[in-house]
N, C-alpha and C positions, 0 to 999 in steps of 0.2 A: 504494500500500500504506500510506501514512503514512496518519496519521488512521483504519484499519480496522481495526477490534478482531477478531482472531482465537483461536481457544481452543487449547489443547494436546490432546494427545489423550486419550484414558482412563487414566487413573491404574490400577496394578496393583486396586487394590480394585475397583473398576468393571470389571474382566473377567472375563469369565465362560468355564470349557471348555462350547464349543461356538458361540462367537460366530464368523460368518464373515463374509466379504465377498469377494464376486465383480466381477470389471472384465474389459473385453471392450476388445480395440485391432485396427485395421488398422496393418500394419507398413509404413510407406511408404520410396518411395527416400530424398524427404528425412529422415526418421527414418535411416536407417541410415547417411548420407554425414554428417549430424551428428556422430553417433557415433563413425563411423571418423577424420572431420576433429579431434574434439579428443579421442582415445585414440591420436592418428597409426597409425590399424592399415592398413596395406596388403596384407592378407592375400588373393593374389587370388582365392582362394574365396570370401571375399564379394563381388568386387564386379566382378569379371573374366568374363563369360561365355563366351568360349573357352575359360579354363583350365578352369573349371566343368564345362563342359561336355562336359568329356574326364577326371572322375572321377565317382567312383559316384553321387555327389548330383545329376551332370546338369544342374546351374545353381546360381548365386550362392544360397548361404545366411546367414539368420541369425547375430550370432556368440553364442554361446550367453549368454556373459556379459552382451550387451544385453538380455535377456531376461529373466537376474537382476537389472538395473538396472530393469527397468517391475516387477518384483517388491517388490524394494524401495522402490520409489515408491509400492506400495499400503499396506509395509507403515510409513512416513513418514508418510504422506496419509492413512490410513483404519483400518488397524487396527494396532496400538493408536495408531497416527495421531501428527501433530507433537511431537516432544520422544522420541520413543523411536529405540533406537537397535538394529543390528543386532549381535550380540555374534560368534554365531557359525551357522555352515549349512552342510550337507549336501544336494548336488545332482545328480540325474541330470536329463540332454538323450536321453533314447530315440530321436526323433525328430528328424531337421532340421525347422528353418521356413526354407519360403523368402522371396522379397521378396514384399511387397503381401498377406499371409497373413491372415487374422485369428487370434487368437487370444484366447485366454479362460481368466485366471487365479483361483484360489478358495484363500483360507488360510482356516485355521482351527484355532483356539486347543483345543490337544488338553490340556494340564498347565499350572499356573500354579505357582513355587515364588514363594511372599513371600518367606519370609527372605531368600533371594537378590536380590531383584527383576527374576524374569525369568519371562517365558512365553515357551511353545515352541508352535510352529504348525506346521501342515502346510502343503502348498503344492502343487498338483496344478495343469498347466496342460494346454488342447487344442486343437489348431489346429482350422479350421473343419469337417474333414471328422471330426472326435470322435476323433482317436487322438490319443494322451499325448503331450507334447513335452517336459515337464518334471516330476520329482515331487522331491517332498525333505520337509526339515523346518530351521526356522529357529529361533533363539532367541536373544529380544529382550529389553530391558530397555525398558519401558512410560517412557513420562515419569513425574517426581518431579512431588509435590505441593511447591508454593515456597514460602517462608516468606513473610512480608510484606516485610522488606529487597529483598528480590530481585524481590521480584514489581512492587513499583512500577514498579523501574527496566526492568521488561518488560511496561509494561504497555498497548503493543500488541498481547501473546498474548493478553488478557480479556476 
């Protein structure tokens, strides 16, 4: 990473409602033994297939909150992308995912308020066979535009 000049992401002025971005993921075991290993979750619903298997869901699920973590890695990564942050969100899981699922997330930038500096986005995900797994709506604060003081001494982001 030294020596590789990367950019921050869209400044609030550069957003536009209606700008979106969609990402597609296979949810694999090691994806979610990751997870569990450094959140210590031993919830044996995810990860126990007996116990699983003897509630309504039928086998290890998803924990829903990993699900918000590859959400907010799109919304870190891509839209409004590096230097923005997640303020606040509202979430529903309709559906379990289970392990090895794909799934496929799409936000999009519904209101932008400047004075504040924050946009709000929607958030609608679907696992492979096209039914809902997650919807909501999120509200970020886009990365600052940096003065030159600061921007020197960052200026690996340029």
């Amino acid at each position: 990473m030294i020596g590789k000049k990367r950019k921050l992401g869209k400044e609030i002025n550069d957003l536009k409602v209606g700008d979106t971005y969609t990402s597609a993921k296979v949810i694999e075991d090691k994806d979610l033994l990751l997870y569990l290993g450094l959140t210590d979750d031993a919830n044996p619903l995810y990860i126990q297939h007996d116990y699983a298997s003897q509630t309504p869901y039928e086998k290890p699920i998803v924990p829903s909150v990993m699900l918000f973590g590859m959400i907010s890695s799109i919304v870190s990564m891509h839209l409004p992308g590096p230097g923005s942050h997640i303020t606040q969100h509202e979430m529903s899981f309709p559906k379990p995912v289970y392990h090895s699922s794909e799934v496929k997330f799409t936000i999009e930038i519904i209101a932008i308020d400047k004075p504040n500096h924050q946009v709000t986005l929607s958030v609608i995900g679907f696992d492979y066979e096209g039914d809902e797994i997650v919807n909501g709506k999120l509200y970020v604060c886009p990365s600052y535009k940096l003065n030159s003081l600061t921007a020197s001494s960052l200026e690996n982001f340029f």
